[in-house]
Steps between C-alpha positions, in 0.01 A plus 500: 500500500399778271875634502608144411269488246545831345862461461423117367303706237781737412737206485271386245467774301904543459515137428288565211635834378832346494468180295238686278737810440781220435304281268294763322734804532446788721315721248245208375370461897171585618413599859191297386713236390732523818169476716402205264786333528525565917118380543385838621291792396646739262405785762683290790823563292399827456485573878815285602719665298308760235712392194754336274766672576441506904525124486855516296582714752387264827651181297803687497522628864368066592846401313696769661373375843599136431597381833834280339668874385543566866613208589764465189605836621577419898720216388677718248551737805693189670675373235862549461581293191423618180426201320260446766371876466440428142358204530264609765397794234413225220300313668297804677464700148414133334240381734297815487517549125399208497224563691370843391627419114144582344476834663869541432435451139217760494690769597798455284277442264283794502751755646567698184173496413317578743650821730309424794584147490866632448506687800445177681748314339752752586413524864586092504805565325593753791416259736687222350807713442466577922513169562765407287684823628503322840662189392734694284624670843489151688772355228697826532452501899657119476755592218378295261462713198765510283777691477402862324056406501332800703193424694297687300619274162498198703114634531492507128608159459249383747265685282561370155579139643200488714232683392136356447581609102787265523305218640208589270797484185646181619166323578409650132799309373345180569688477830394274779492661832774265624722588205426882541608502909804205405630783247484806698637315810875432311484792252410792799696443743782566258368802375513648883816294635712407237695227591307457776242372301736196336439192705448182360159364387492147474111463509281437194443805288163616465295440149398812460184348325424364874 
């Protein structure tokens, strides 16, 4: 019970950081204002995770972690379209952008400000480009890239397609999340495939105010 309610505490906490740091801007936050905003004692923040830039740090490892990446990645792994491959990487990218946006935000946000926070941001970026290195070698595995696109620029594309920046830029458009995930599923799949990517769309476009 006191493990359960320990890390119920230090779910808390992040909770707090997160929107606070997202609403108020990294820089602007309190650990007395985190602990404010988590109902807990400024010390208990203290001792969880001893400061601000420890809890960007476990917010960032918590989205890393997010159990649908795996997931997105074993189909991937079994895939042998690449439509399908594509599609599979919109949706996983989309769903947990759209879940970790705020912290997201922060780090873009503060990166070339703030060194340390930089650091962070550019062990994500590593990690993303992994990923996307993976699925980059899946389309190539299935010979679905088109003709002439290495694996490491089909990781590029992936990259500047699909990156939480992207999202972030779309979303700052005035894009609705629908819109954003309607648009990448027709316009990357080209980018990869080539003609592959042509098929005929007779759904309802996306509003990208929706």
């Amino acid at each position: 019970m006191r493990e359960q309610a320990a890390a119920s505490t230090r779910a808390a906490i992040l909770d707090a950081a997160e929107a606070l740091f997202a609403e108020h801007g990294y820089p602007r936050v309190t650990i007395a204002r985190i602990a404010q905003g988590a109902g807990v004692a400024q010390g208990t923040v203290y001792a969880s995770f001893g400061n601000k830039l420890a809890l960007v740090r476990e917010l960032t490892e918590r989205a890393a972690e997010d159990d649908s990446i795996g997931t997105a990645l074993s189909a991937i792994a079994k895939a042998s379209d690449g439509r399908e491959i594509a599609g599979l990487a919109v949706q996983s990218t989309g769903e947990v952008v759209r879940r970790h946006g705020r912290l997201m935000a922060v780090l873009v946000n503060n990166a070339a400000a703030d060194t340390e926070i930089g650091e962070i941001f550019g062990g994500t970026e590593q990690l993303l480009r992994d990923r996307f290195r993976l699925i980059a070698a899946r389309l190539a595995t299935v010979g679905a890239l088109r003709p002439g696109l290495t694996t490491a620029r089909a990781t590029d594309v992936l990259m500047y397609y699909l990156s939480p920046e992207s999202w972030l830029r779309l979303r700052g458009l005035g894009w609705g999340w629908p819109a954003c995930q309607d648009w990448l599923r027709r316009e990357l799949p080209f980018a990869l495939c080539g003609d592959l990517g042509i098929v005929a769309d007779e759904s309802p476009r996306a509003n990208p105010m929706e």
